[in-house]
C-alpha positions as CSV (number, residue, x, y, z in Angstrom):
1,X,146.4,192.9,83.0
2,X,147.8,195.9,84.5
3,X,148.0,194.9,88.0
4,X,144.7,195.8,88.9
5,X,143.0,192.8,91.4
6,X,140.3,191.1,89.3
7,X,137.9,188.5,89.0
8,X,137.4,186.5,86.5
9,X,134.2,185.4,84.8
10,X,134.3,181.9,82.9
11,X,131.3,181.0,80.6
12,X,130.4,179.8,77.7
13,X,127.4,181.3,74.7
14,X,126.0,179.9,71.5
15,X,127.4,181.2,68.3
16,X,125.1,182.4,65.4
17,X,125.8,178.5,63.6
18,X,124.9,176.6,66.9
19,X,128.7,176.4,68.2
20,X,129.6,176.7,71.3
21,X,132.6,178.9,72.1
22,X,133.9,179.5,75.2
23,X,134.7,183.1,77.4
24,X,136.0,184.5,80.3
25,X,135.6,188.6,81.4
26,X,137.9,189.9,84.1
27,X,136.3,192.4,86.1
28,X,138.1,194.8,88.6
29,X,136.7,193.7,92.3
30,X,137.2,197.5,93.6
31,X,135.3,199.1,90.7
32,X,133.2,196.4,89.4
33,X,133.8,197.2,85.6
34,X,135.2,194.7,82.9
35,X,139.1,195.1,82.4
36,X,139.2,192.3,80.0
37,X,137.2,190.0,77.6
38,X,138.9,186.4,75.8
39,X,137.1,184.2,73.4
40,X,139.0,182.0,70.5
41,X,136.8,184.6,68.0
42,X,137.8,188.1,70.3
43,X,140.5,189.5,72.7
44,X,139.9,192.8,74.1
45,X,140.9,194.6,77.2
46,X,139.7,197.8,78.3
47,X,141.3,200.2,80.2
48,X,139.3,203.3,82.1
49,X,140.6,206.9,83.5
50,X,138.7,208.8,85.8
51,X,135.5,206.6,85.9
52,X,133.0,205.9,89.1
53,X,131.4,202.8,88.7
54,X,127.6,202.8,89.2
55,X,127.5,200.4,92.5
């Protein structure tokens, strides 16, 4: 990530075929929103300017 502190979210969902495929979301602990998401289907990360989080 960018140096932002974050925690990180482990968990795993049901595909549409009944598999089962592990995640994990990293979420900023000073803003609480999502920095990054990591499946072995999607990568993503996020990155936010001038946002307020909804707390």
């Amino acid at each position: 990530m960018d140096g932002t502190p974050a925690q990180v979210f482990r968990f795993s969902v049901k595909g549409p075929m009944g598999e089962v495929v592990a995640a994990q979301v990293w979420v900023g602990t000073q803003d609480g929103l999502p920095r990054r998401e990591d499946s072995a289907t999607v990568k993503a990360t996020t990155s936010y300017r001038n946002v307020t989080a909804p707390l």
